[in-house]
C-alpha positions as CSV (number, residue, x, y, z in Angstrom):
1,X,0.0,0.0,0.0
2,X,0.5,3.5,-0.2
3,X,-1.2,7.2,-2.1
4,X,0.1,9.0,-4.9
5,X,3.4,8.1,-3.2
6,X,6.6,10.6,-3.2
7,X,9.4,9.7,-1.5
8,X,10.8,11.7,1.5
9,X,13.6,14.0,1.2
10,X,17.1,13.5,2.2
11,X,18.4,16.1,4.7
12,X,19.5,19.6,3.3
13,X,17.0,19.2,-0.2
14,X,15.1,22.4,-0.8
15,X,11.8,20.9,-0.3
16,X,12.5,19.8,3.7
17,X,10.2,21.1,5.8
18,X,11.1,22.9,9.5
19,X,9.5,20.8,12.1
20,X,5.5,21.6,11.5
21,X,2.6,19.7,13.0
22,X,0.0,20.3,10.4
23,X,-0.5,22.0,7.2
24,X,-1.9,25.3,6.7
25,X,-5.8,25.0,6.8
26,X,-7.8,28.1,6.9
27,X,-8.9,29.5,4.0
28,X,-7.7,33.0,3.8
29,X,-4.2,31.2,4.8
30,X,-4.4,29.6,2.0
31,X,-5.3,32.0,-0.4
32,X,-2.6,34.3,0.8
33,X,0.5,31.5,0.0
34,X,-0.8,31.2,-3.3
35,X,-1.3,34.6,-4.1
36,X,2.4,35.2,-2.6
37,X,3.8,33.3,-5.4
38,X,2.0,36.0,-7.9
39,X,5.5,38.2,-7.5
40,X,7.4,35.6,-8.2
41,X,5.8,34.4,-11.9
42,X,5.0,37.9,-12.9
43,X,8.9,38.7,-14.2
44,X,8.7,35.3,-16.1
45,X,5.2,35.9,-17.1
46,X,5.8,39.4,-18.3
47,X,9.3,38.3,-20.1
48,X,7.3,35.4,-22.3
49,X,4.8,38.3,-23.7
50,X,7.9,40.4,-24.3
51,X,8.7,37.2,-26.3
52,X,5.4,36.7,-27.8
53,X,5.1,40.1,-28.9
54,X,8.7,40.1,-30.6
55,X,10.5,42.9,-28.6
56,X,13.0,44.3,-30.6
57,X,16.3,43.5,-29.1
58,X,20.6,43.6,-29.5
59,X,22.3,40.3,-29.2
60,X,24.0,41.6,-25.8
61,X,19.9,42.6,-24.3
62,X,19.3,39.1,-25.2
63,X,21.9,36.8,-23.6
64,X,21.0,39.6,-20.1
65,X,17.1,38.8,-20.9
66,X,17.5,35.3,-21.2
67,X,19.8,34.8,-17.9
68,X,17.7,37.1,-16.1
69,X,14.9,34.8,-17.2
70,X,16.5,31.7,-16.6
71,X,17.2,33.3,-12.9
72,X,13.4,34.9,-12.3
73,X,12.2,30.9,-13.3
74,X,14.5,29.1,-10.8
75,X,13.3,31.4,-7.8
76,X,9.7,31.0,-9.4
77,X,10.2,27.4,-9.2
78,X,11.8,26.9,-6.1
79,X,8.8,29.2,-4.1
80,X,6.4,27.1,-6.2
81,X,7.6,23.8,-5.1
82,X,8.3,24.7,-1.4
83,X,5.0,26.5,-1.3
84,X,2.5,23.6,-2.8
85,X,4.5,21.1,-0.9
86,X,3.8,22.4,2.7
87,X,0.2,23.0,1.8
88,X,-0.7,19.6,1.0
89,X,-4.1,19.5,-0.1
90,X,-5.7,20.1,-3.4
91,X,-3.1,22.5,-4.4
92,X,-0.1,19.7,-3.9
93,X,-2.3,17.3,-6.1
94,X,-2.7,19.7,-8.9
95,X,0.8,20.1,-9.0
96,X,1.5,16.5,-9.0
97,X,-1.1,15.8,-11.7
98,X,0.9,18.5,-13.8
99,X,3.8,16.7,-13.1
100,X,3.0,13.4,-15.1
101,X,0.0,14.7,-17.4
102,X,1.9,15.3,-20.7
103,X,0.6,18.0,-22.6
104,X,-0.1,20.3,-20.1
105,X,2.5,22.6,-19.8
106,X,3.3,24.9,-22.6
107,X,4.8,23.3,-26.3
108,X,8.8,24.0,-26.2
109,X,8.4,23.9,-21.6
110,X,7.3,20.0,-21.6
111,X,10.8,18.5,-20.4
112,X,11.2,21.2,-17.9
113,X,8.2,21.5,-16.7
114,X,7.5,18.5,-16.2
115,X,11.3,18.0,-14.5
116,X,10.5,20.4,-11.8
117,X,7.0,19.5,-10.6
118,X,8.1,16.0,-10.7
119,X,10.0,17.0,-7.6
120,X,6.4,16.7,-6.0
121,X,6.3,13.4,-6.4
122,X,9.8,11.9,-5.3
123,X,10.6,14.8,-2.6
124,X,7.4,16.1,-1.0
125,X,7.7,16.9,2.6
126,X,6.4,15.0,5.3
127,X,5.4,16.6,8.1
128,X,6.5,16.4,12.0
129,X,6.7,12.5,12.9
130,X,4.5,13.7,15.9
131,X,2.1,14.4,14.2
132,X,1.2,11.3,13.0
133,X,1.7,9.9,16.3
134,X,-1.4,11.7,17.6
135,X,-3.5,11.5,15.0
136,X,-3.4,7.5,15.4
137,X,-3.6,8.1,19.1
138,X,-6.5,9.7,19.1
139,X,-8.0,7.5,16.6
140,X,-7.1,4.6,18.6
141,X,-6.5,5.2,22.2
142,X,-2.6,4.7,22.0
143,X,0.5,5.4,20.4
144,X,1.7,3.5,17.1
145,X,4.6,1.7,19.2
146,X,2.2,0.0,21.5
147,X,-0.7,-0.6,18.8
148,X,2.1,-1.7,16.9
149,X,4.8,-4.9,17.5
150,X,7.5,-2.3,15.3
151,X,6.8,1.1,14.2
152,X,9.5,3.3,12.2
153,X,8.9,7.2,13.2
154,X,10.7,8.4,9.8
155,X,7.3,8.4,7.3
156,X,9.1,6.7,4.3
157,X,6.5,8.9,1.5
158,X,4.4,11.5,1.4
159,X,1.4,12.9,-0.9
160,X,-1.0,15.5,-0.4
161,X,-3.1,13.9,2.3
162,X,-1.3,11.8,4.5
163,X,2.4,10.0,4.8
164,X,3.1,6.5,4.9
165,X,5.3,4.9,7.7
166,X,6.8,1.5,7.8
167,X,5.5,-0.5,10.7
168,X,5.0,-4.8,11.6
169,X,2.0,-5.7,13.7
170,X,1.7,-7.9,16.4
171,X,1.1,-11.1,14.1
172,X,4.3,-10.3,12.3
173,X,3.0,-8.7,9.0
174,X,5.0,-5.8,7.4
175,X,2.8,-2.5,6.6
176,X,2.7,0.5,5.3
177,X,0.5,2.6,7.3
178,X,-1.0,5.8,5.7
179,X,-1.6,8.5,8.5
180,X,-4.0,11.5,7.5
181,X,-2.2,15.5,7.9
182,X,-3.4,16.9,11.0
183,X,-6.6,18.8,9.5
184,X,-6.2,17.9,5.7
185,X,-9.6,17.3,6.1
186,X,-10.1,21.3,6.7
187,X,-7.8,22.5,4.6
188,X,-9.4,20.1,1.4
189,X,-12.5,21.9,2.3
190,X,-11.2,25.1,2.2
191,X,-9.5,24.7,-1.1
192,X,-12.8,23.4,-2.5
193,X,-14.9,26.1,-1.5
194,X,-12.1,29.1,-3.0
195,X,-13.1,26.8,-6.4
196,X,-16.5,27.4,-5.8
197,X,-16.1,31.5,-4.9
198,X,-14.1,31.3,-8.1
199,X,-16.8,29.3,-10.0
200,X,-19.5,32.2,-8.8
201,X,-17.1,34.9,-9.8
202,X,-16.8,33.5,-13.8
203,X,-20.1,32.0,-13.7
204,X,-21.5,34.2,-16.6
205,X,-19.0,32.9,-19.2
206,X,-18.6,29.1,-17.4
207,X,-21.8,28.2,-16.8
208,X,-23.2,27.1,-20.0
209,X,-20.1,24.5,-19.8
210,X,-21.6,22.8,-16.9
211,X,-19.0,24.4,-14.6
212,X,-21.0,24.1,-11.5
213,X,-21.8,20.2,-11.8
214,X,-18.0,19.5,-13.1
215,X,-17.3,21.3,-9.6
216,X,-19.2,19.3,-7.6
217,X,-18.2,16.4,-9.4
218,X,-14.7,17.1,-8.1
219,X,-15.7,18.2,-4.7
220,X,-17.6,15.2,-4.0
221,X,-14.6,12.6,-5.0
222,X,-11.8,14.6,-3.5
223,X,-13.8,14.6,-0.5
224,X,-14.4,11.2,-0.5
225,X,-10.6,10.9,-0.3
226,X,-10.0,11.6,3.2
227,X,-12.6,9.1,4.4
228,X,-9.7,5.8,4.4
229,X,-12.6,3.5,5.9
230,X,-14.4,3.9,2.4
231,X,-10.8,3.9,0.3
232,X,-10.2,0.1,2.5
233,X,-13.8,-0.8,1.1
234,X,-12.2,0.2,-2.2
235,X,-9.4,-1.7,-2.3
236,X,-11.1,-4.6,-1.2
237,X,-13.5,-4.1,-4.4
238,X,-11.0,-3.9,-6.6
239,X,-8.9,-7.5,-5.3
240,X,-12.7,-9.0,-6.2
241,X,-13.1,-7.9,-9.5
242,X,-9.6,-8.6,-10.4
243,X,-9.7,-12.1,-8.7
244,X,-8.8,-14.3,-12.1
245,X,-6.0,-11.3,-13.1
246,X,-2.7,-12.8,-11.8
247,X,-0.6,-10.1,-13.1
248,X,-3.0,-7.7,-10.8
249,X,-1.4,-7.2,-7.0
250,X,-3.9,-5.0,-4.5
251,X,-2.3,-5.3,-0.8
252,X,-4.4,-6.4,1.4
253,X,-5.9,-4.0,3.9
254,X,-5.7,-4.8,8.1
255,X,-9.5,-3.1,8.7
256,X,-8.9,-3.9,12.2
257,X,-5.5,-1.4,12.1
258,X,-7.5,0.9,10.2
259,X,-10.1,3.8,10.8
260,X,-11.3,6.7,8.7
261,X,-8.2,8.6,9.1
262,X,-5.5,5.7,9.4
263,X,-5.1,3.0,6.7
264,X,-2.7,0.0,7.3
265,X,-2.3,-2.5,4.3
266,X,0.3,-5.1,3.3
267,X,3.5,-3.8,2.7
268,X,4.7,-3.8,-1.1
269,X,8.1,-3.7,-2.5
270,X,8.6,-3.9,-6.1
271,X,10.4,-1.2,-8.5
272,X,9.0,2.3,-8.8
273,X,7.6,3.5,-11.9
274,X,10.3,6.2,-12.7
275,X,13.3,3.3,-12.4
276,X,11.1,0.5,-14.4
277,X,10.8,2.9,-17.3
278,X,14.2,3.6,-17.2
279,X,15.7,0.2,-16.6
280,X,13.0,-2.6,-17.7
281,X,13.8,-4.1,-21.2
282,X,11.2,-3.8,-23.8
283,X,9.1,-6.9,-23.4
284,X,8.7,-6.4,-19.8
285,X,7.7,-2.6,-20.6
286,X,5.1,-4.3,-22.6
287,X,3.8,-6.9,-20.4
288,X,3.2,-4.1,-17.5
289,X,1.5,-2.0,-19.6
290,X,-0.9,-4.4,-20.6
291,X,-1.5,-5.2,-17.1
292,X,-2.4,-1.6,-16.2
293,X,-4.7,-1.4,-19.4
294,X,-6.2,-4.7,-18.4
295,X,-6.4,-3.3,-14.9
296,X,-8.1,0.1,-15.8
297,X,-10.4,-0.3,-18.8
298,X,-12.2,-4.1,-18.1
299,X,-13.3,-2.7,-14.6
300,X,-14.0,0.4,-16.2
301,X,-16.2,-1.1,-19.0
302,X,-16.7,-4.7,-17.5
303,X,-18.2,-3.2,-14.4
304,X,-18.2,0.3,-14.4
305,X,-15.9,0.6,-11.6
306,X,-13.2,3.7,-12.7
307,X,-9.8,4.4,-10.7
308,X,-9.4,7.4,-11.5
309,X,-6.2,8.6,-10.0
310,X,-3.3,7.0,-12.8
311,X,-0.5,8.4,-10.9
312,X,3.1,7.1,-11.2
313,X,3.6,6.8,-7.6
314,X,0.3,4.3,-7.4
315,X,2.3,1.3,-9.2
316,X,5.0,-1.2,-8.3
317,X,6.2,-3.6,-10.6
318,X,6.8,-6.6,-9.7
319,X,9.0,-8.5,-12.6
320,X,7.1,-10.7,-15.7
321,X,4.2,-8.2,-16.0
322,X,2.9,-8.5,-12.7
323,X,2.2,-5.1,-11.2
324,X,1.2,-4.1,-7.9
325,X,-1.9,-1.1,-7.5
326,X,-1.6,1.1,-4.7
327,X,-3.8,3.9,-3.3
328,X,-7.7,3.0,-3.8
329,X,-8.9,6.6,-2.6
330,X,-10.0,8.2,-5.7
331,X,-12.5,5.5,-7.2
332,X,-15.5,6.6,-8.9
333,X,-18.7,4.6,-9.5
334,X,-20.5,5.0,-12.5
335,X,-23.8,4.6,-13.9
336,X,-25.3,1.7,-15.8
337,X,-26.1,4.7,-18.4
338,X,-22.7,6.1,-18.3
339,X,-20.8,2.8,-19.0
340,X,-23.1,1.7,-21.8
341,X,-23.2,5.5,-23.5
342,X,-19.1,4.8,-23.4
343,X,-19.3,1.6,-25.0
344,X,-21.5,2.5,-27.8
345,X,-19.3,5.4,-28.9
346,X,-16.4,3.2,-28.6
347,X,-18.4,0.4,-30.5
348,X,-19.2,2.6,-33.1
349,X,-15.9,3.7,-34.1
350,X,-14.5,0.3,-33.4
351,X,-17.0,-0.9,-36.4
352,X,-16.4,1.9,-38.5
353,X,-20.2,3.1,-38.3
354,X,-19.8,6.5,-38.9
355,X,-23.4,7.5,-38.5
356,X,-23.9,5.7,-35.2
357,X,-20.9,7.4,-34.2
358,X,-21.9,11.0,-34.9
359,X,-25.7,10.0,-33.3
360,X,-23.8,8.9,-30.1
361,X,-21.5,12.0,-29.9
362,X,-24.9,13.9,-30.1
363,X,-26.6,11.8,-28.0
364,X,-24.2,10.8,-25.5
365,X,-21.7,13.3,-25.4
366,X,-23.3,16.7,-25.9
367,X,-21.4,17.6,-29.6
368,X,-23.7,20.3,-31.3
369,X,-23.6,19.5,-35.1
370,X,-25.3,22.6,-35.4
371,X,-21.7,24.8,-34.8
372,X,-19.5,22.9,-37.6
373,X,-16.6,24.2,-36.3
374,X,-16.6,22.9,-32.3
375,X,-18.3,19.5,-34.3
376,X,-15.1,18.9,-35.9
377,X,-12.8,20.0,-33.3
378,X,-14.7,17.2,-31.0
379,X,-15.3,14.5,-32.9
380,X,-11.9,14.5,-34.2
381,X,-10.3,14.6,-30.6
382,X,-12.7,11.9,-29.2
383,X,-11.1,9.6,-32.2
384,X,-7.8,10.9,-31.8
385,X,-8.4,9.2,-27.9
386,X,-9.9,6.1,-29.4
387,X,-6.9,5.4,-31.4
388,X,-5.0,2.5,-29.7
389,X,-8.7,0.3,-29.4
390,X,-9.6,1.5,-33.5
391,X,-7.1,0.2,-34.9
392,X,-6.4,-3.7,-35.2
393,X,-2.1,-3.5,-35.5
394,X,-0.3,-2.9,-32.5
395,X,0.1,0.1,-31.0
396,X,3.1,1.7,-29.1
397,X,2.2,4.2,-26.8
398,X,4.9,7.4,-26.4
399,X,5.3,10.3,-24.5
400,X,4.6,12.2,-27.6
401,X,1.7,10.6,-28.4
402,X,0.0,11.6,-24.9
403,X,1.0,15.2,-25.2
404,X,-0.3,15.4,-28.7
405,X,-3.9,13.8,-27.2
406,X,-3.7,17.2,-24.7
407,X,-2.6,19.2,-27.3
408,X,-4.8,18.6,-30.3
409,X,-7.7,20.1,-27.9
410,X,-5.8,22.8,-26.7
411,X,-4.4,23.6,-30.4
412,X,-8.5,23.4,-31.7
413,X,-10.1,25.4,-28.8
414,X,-7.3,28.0,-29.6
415,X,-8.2,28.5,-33.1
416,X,-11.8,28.2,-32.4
417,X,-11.4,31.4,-30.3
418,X,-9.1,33.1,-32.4
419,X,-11.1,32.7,-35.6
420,X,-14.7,33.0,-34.4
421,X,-17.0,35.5,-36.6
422,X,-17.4,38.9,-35.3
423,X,-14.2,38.5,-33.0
424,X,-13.3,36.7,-29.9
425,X,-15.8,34.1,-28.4
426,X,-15.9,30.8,-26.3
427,X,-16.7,27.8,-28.6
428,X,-19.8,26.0,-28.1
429,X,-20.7,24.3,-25.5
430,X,-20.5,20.7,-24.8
431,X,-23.0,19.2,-23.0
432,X,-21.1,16.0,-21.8
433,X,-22.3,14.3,-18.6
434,X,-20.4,15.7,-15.8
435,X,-20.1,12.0,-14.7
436,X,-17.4,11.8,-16.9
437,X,-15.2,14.3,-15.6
438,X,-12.9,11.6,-13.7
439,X,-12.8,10.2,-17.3
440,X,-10.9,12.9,-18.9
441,X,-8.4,12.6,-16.1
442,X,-7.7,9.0,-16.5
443,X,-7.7,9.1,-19.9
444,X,-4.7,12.0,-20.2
445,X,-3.3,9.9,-17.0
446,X,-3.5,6.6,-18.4
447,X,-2.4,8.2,-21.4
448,X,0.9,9.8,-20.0
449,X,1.6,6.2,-18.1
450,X,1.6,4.0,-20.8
451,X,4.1,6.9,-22.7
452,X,6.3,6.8,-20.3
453,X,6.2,2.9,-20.4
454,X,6.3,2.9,-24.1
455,X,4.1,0.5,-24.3
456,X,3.4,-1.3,-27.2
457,X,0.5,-3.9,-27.9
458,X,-3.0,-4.7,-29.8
459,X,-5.1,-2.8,-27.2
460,X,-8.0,-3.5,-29.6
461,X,-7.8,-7.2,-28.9
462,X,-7.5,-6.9,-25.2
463,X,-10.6,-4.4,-25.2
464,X,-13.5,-5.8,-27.5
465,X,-14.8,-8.2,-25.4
466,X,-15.2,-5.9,-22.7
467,X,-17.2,-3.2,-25.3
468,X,-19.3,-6.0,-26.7
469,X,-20.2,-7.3,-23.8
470,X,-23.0,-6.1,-21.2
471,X,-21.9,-4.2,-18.0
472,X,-21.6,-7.0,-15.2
473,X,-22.8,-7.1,-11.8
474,X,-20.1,-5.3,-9.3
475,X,-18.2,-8.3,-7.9
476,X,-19.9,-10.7,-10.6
């Protein structure tokens, strides 16, 4: 077991934290470390429109410009990292999901980008030992070297929730025990409700793109994050429906070492992702990546049961494609109607039926025909997705390949804007049910995963029978 797992920082490495207790949690607090980094970007921000906008300069302004830029970005970066990593919260797993989502950071910034958040993943800080201490204490009744036979004070990861300390119960078993931050709980809230101020404030323009239901789409999961009783239920879902996958490893969970803010599963070794893509030979690149596939999309379209959170730090593997899953807390359930309006777009392109296809983006996914433009920008990303299950040779997922799936929209929406009649304006809406919000996400994280893995196999073959067949019974 563990979350969206980062390891904890050597001594002396600019993400160590001083000594706290708990992360910040109020909401102006919050607000006003954010907003503190504002003085920080503005140089950089203000020296890429300079850039944009072709400033006229000699070749000795230039090299100063460009070292002065290079400077103003490191400092940037720095007060960025140390900033969302002592928050924790929603603000630490943005940063992560930037971190491994390719395509999100600007063309030409990927690499570095990308470089530098990734420091939220391996180096985030814990926080005070003691803290974790009492918050099992009070959860309960005594200390984690009495509840437990060995207990190891030093968290060995942390994420944006809780950290993870190595411990052996009483019977012997080695854990990893996930402790909840000292009021995360608060300070999740508080982040969620300056999205839904923010919502309010934009709400004439964001509206008519469902921006209030995405939100509480994403308040309502996140939420459900901090309740570890419900992730343990989770996990113990997810070992049922992948019973007959021996390639599939879920720890088992110790429920009666765990409580809503305390999680204590079997301890998992195994290679993290980072070193596997780096040092893994081709075939068992493949292998693992078909395992993860397998792993997501059959519970997704087999039983509509979706983990949504594809982050690197959620995998171990394990050696012959056999690859351990780790944090079950952001799981969404969805509806009979959901999973069957995904397979019969899916279906549809899978048969070439073009004009089943175009009635279920209509039908199911909210495309207006009726703005040609915003038709073809959607239709054409939703088969750009649909790619590796469309087409019946094998396909080898890149890291190029998952930026371009982020990009494409970006590109479209940008042109959309730029060369709307009678100026400016928002494209059409989409009316896509907000159930599939935690779609997107996996699909861009899945997407980025399996690039990284450079994965290549006949993802058609392993999906059809999931898309022809009906959705089963959870746990049949």
């Amino acid at each position: 077991m563990a979350t969206d797992e980062t390891k904890t920082p050597p001594p002396g490495d600019t993400l160590k934290t001083s000594e706290k207790k708990a992360a910040p949690s109020s909401r102006l607090g919050r607000l006003a470390r954010l907003t503190a980094l504002v003085p920080r970007a503005l140089p950089v921000a203000m020296e890429g429109a300079r850039r944009a906008l072709g400033v006229s300069r000699t070749e000795e302004q230039e090299k100063a410009a460009r070292q002065k830029a290079y400077e103003d970005a490191k400092k940037a970066g720095k007060a960025l990292l140390k900033t969302l990593g002592e928050m924790k919260g929603l603000p630490l797993k943005i940063g992560q999901m930037f971190s491994y989502i390719d395509g999100f950071a600007p063309p030409g910034y990927e690499e570095k980008v990308q470089r530098l958040l990734r420091q939220l993943q391996e180096k985030a800080p814990p926080l005070n030992p003691e803290a974790a201490v009492q918050v099992i204490r009070d959860e309960f009744g005594m200390p984690p070297d009495q509840l437990f036979y060995q207990w190891e004070r030093q968290p060995f990861a942390a994420a944006s929730l809780g950290q993870v300390h190595r411990a052996v119960t009483r019977a012997g078993d080695h854990v990893a025990v996930k402790v909840q931050y000292p009021g995360i709980d608060k300070a999740l809230q508080n982040d969620l409700k300056s999205l839904s101020m923010l919502e309010v404030m934009i709400s004439p323009v964001t509206r008519q793109y469902q921006s209030k239901e995405t939100l509480e789409e994403i308040k309502r999961v996140f939420l459900n994050e901090l309740d570890y009783g419900l992730e343990a239920e989770n996990a113990d879902l997810f070992r049922r429906l992948t019973a007959d996958l021996p390639n599939v490893v879920i720890p088992h969970i110790h429920h009666a070492l765990s409580s809503r803010r305390v999680l204590t599963a079997e301890y998992v070794g195994g290679m993290p992702y980072e070193q596997f893509c780096r040092e893994a030979s081709q075939e068992d690149r493949n292998a693992a990546g078909v395992t993860i596939w397998t792993f997501m999309f059959r519970s997704l379209l087999r039983y509509g049961v979706m983990y949504a959170d594809p982050h690197p730090g959620n995998y171990r593997f394990l050696g012959g494609g056999k690859v351990a899953f780790l944090d079950f807390g952001c799981v969404k359930i969805l509806p009979p109607n959901m999973v069957t309006g995904i397979k019969r777009y899916i279906r549809a392109a899978m048969d070439a039926d073009w004009a089943e296809f175009d009635r279920a983006c209509v039908e199911f996914l909210g495309y207006d025909p009726a703005d040609p433009k915003s038709w073809d920008l959607y239709r054409s990303y939703t088969l750009e997705l649909l790619m590796p299950i469309t087409t019946s040779r094998p396909y080898q997922a890149t890291p190029e390949g998952a930026r371009e799936a982020v990009q494409f929209l970006v590109r479209g929406h940008r042109k959309l804007i730029k060369e709307a009649d009678g100026g400016p304006r928002m494209p059409a809406p989409v009316k896509m049910p907000y159930d599939l919000t935690f779609v997107n996400r996996l699909q861009w994280g899945l997407a980025s995963i399996m690039g990284g893995l450079r994965t290549e196999a006949k993802f058609r073959d392993l999906a059809e029978p999931w898309v022809r067949d009906g959705q089963w019974p959870i746990g049949g």
